[in-house]
N, CA and C of each residue as an Amber inpcrd file, in Angstrom:
protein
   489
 105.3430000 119.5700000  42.6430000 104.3470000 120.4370000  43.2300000
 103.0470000 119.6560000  43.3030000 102.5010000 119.5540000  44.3920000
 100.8140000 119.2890000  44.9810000  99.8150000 119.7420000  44.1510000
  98.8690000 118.9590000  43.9600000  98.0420000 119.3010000  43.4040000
  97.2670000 120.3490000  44.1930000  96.4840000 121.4710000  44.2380000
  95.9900000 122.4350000  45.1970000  94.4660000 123.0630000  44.3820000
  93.4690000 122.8540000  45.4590000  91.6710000 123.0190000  44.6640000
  91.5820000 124.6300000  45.0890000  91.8880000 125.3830000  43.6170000
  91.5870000 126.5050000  43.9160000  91.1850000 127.2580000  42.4930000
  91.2800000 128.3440000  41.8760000  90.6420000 129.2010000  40.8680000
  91.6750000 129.1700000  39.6980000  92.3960000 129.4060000  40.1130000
  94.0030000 129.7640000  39.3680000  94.9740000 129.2130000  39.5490000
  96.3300000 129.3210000  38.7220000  97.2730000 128.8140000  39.2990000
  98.2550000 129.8160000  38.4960000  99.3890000 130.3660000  38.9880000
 100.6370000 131.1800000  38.6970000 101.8910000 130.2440000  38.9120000
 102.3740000 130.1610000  37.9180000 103.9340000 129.3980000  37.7850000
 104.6430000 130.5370000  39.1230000 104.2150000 131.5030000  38.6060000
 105.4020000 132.5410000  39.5940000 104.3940000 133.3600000  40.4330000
 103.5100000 133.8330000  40.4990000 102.5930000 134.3220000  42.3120000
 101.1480000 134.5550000  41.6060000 100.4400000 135.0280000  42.6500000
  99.0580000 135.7110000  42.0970000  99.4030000 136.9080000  42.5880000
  98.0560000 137.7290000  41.5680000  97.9740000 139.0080000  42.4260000
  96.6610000 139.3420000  43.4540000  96.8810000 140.5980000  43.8440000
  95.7970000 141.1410000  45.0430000  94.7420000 141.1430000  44.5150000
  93.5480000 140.9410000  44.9130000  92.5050000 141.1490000  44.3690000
  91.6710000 142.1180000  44.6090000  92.4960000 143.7490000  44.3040000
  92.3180000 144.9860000  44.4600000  90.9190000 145.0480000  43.5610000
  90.2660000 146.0080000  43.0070000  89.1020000 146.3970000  42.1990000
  90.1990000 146.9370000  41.5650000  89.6330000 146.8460000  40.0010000
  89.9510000 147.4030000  38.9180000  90.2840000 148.6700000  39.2630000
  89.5700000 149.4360000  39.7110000  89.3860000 150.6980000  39.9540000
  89.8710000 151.5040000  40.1600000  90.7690000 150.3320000  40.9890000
  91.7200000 151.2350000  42.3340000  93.4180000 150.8460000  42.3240000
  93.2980000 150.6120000  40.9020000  94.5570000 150.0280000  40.6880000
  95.9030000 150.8130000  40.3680000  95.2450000 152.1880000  39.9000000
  95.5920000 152.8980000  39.7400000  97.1420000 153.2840000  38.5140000
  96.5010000 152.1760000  37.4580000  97.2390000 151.9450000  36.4530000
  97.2700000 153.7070000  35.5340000  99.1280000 153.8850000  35.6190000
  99.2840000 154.7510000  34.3230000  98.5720000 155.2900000  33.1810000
  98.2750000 153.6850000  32.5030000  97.7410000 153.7990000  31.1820000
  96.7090000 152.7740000  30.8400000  96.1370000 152.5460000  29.9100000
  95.4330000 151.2930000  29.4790000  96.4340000 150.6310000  29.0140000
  96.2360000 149.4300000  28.8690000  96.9430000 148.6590000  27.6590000
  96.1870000 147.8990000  26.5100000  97.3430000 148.0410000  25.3250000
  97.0670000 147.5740000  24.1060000  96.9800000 146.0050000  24.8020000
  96.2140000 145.2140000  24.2490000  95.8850000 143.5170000  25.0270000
  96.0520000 143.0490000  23.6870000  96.5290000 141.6960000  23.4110000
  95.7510000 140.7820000  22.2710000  95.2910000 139.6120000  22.9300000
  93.6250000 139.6860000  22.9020000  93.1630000 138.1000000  23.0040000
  92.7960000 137.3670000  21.6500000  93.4860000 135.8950000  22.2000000
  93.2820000 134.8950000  21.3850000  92.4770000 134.0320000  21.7660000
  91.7780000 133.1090000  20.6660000  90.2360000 132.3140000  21.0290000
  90.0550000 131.4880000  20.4060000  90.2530000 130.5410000  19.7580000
  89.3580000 129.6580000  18.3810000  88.0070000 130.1430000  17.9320000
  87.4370000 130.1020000  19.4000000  85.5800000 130.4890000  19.1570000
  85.7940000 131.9440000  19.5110000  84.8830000 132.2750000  18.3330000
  84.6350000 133.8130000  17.9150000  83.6620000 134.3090000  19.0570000
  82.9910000 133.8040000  19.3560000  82.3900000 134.3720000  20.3380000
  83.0710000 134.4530000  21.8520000  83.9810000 133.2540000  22.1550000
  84.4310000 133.3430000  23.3920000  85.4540000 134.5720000  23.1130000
  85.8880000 135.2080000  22.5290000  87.3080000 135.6220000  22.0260000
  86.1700000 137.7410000  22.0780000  85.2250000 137.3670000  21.2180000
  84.5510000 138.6650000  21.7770000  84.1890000 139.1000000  22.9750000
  83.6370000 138.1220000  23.7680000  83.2020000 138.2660000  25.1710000
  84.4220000 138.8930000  25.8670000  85.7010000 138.3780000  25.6490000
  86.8110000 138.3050000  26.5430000  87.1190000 139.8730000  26.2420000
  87.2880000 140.2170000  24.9730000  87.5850000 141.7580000  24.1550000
  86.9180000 142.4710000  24.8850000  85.2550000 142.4770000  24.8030000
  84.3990000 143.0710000  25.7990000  84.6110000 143.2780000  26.9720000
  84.9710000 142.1560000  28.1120000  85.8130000 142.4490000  29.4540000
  86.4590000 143.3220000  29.4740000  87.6430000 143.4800000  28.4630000
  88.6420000 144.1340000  28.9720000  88.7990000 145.2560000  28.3970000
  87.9470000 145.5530000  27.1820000  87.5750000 146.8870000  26.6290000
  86.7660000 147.5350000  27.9770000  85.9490000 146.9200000  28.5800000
  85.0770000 147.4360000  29.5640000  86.4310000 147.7130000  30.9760000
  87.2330000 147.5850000  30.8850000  88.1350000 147.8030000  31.4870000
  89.0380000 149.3530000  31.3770000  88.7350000 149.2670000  30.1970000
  89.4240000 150.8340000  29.4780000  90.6180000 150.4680000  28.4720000
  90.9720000 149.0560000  28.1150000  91.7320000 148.6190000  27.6160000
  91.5370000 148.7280000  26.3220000  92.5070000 148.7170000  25.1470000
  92.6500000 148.3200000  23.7280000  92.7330000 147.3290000  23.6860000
  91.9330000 146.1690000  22.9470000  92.1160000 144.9220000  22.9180000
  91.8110000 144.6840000  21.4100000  92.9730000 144.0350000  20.6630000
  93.0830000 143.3030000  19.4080000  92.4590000 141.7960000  19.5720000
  91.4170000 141.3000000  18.5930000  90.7920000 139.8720000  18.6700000
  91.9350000 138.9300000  17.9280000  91.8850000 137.7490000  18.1340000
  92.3320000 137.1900000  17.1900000  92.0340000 135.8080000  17.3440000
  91.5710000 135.1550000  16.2310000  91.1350000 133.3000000  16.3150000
  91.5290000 132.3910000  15.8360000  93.3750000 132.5080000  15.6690000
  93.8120000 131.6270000  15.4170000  95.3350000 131.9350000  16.0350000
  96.2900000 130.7770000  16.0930000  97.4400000 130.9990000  16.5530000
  98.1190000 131.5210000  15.1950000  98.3630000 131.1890000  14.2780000
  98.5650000 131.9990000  13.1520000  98.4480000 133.1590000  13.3710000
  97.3320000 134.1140000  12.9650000  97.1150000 135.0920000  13.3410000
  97.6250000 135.9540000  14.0560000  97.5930000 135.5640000  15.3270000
  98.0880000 135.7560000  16.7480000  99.3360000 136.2520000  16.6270000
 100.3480000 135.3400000  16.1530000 101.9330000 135.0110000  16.0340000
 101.8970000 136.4540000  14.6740000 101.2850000 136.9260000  14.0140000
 101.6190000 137.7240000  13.0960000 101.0190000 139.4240000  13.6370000
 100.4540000 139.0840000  13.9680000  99.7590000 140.3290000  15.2290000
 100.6620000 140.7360000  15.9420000 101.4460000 139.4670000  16.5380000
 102.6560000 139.8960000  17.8210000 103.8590000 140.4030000  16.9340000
 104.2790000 139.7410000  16.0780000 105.3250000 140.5580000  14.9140000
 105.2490000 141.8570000  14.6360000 104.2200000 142.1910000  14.3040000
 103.8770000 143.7270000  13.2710000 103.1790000 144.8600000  14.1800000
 102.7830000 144.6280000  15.2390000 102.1140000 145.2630000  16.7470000
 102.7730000 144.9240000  17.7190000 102.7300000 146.3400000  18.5080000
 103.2840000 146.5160000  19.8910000 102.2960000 146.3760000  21.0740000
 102.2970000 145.3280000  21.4830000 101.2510000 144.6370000  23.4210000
 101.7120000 144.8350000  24.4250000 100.6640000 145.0810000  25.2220000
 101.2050000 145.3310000  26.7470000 100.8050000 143.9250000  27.1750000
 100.6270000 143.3550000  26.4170000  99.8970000 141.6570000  27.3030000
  99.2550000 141.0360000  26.3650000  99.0660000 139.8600000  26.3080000
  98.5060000 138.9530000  25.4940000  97.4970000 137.8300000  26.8010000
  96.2470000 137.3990000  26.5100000  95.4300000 136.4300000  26.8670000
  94.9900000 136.0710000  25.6540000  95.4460000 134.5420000  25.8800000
  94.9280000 133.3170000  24.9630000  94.8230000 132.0420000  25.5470000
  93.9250000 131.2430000  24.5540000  93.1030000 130.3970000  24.9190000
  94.5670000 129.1390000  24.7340000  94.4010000 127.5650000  25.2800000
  95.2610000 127.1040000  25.2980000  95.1610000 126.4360000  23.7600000
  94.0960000 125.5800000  23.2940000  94.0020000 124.7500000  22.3460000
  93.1580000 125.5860000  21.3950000  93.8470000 125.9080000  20.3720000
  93.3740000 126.9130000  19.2600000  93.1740000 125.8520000  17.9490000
  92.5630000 125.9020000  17.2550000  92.1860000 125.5990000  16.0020000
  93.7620000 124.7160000  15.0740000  94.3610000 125.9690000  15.0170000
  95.5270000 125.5590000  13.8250000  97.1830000 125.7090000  14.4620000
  96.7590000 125.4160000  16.0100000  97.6620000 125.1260000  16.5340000
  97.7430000 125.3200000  18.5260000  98.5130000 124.6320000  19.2120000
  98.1080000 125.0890000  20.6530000  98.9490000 126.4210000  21.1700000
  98.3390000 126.8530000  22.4310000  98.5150000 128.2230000  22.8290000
 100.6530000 128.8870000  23.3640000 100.8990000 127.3850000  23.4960000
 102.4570000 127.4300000  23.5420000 103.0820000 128.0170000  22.5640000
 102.1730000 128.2680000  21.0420000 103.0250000 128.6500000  19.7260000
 102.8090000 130.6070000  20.2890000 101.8720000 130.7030000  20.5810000
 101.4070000 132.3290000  21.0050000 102.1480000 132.6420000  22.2640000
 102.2900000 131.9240000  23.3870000 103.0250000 132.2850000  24.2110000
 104.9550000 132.5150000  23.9750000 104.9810000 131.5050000  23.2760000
 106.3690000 131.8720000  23.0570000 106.5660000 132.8490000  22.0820000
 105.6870000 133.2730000  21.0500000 106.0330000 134.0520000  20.1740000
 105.8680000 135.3880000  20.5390000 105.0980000 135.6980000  21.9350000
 104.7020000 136.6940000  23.0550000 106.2610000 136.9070000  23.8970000
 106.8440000 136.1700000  24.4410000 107.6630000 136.2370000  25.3290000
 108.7610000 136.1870000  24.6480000 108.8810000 135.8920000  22.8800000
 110.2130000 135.9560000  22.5530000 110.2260000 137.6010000  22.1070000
 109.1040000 138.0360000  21.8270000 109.0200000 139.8860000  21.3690000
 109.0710000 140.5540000  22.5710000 109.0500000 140.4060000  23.9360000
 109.4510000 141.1320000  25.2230000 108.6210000 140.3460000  26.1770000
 108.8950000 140.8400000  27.7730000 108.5380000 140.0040000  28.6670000
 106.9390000 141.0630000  29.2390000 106.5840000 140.9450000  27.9920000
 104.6690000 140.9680000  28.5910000 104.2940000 139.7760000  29.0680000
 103.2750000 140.6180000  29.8920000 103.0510000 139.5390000  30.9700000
 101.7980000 138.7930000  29.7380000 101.1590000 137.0470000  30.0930000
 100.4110000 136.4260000  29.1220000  99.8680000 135.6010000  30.0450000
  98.3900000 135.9080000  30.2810000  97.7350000 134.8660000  30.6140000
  96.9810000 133.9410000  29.9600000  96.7130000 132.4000000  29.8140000
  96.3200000 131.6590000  29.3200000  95.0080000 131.0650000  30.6230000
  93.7520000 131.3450000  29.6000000  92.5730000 131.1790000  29.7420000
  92.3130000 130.0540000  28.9260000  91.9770000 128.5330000  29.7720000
  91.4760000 127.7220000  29.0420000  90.7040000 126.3750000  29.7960000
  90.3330000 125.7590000  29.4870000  89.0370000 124.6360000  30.1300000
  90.4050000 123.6090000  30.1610000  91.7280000 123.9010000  29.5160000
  92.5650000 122.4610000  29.8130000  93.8490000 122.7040000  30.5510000
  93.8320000 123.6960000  31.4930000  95.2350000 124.2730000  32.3190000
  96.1720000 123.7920000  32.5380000  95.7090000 122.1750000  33.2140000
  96.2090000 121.0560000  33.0860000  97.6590000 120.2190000  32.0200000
  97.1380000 120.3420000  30.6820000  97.9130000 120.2360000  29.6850000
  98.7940000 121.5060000  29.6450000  97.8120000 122.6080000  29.9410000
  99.1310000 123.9310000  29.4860000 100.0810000 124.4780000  30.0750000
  99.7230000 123.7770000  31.7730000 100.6760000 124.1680000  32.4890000
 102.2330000 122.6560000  32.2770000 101.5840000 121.5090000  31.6970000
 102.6470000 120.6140000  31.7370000 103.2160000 121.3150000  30.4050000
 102.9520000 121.6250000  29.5220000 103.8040000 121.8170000  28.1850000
 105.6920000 122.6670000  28.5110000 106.0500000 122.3330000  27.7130000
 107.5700000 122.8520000  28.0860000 107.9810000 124.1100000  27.9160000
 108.5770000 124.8330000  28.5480000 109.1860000 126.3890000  28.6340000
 108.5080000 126.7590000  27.4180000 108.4160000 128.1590000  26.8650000
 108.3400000 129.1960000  28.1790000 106.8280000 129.1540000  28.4310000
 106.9910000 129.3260000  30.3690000 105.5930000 129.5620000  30.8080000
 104.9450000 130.7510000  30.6350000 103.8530000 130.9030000  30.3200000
 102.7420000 132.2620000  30.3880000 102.6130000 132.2970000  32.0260000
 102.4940000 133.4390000  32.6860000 102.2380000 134.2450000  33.6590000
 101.3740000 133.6790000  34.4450000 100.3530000 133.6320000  33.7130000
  99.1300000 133.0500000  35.1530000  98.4100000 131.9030000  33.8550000
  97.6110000 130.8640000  34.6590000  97.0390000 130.0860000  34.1420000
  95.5220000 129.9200000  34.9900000  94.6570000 130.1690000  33.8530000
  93.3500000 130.5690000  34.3870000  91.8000000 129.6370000  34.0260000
  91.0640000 128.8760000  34.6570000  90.0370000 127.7700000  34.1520000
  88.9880000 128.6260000  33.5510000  88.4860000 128.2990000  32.3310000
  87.2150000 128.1380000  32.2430000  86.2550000 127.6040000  32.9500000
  85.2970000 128.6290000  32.7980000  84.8630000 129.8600000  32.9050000
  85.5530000 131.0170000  34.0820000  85.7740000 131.7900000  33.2740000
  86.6380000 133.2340000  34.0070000  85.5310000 133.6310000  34.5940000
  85.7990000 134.4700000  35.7980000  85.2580000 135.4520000  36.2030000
  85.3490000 136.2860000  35.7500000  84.7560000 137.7530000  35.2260000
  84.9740000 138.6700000  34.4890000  85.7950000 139.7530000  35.0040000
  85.0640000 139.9900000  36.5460000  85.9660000 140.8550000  37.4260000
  87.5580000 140.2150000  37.5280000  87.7240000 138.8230000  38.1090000
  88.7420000 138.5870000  38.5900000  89.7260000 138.5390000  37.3170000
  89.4050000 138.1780000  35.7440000  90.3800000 138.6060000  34.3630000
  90.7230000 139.9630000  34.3650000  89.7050000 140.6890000  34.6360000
  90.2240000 142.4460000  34.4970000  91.5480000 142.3120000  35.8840000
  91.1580000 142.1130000  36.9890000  91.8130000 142.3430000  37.9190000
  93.7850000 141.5440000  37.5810000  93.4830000 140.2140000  37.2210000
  94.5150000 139.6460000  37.3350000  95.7850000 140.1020000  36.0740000
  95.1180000 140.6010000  35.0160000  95.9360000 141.3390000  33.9450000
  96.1860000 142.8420000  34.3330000  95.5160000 143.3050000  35.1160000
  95.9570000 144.9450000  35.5380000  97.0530000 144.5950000  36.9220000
  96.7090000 143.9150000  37.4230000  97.9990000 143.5590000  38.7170000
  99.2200000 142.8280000  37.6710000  99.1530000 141.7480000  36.5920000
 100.1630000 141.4520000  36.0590000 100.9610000 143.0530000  35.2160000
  99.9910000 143.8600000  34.6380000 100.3640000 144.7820000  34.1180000
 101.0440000 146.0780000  34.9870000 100.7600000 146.1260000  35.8690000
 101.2890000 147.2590000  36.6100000 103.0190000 145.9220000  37.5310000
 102.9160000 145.1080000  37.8180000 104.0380000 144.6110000  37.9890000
 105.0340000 144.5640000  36.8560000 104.4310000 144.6050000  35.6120000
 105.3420000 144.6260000  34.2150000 106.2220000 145.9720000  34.3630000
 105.1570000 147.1730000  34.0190000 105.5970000 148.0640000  34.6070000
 106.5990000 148.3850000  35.6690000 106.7610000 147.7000000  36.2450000
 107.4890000 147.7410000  37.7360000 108.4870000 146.7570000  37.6880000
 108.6920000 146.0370000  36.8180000 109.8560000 145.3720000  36.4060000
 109.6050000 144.1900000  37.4940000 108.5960000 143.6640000  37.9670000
 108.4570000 143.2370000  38.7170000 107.2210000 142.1070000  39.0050000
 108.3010000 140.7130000  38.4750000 106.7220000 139.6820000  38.8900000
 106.8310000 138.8160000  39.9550000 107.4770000 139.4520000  40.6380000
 107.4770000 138.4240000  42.2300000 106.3460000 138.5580000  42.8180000
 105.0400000 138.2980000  42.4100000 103.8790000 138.4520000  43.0490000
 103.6280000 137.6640000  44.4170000 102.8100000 137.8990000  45.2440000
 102.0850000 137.0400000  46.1080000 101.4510000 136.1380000  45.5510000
 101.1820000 134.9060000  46.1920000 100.3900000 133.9300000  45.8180000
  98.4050000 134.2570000  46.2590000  98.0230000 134.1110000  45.1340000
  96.3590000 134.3880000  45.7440000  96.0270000 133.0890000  45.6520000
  94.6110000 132.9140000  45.6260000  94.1670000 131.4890000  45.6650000
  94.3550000 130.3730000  44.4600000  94.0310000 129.1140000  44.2460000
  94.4500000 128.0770000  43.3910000  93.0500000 127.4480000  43.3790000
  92.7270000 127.0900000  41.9280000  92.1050000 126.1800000  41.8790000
  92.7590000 124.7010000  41.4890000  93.6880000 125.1130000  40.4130000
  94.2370000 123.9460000  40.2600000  95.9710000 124.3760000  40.0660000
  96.3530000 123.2610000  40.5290000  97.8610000 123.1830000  40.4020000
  98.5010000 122.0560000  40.4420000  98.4330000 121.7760000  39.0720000
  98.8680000 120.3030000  38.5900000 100.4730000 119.7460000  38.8550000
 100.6710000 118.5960000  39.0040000 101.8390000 118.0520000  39.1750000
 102.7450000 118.2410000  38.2790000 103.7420000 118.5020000  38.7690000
 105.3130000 118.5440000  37.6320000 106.1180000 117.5870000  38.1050000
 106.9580000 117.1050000  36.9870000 108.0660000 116.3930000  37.3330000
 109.0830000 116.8370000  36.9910000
């Protein structure tokens, strides 16, 4: 795959870039974001609390991985390179407890999209847009719902080479 200068990149599609609003989601969802930095990891909580969402913090992959054990998520966003371990240990420990959707928010996409199975959902650069995180976890979430992640492709910022 081509490298492609755009916002995002989805192993498997993007979604619409409907308004929150109008998305017309069921329910909220329970979220867990993960962060190293306490502050990036609040900001993100804040987003998506401001969303109408339940969102659990958490700042370490440790953590994270014991959160996903003992609690039930509609989705997980985490950061790629965490403190006491990288974001592949949270994604798989996400996707081995059911197929919530998991986006990974991080300044190194690059590395996280080369790392080996299993992929997280969408892969997203630092600095997020605030609107377009609410948006892209409520379109992953209502496709969950729907048994369904054959998304459309939206735009790319980056989309690194595979071999």
């Amino acid at each position: 795959m081509a490298a492609v200068a755009a916002s995002y990149y989805s192993p498997k599609a993007r979604p619409n870039p409907s308004s929150a609003s109008a998305l017309g989601m069921s329910k909220m969802a329970r979220i867990l974001c993960v962060d190293d930095e306490p502050h990036v990891v609040t900001l993100k909580c804040a987003i998506l609390e401001s969303a109408g969402h339940t969102v659990t913090a958490s700042t370490s992959a440790r953590d994270a991985m014991e959160k996903l054990q003992s609690n039930t998520y509609d989705a997980v966003v985490t950061d790629w390179r965490l403190g006491d371990a990288n974001g592949r240990a949270v994604v798989q420990a996400a996707k081995n407890n059911s197929s919530m959707p998991v986006v990974v928010v991080s300044g190194y996409v690059a590395e996280a999209f080369q790392a080996a199975e299993p992929l997280a959902d969408l892969y997203l650069e630092k600095p997020v847009n605030p609107e377009e995180l609410v948006t892209i976890v409520n379109e992953l979430l209502k496709s969950s719902e729907r048994g369904d992640f054959a998304l459309i492709w939206y735009f790319c910022r980056f989309a690194p080479n595979r071999s």
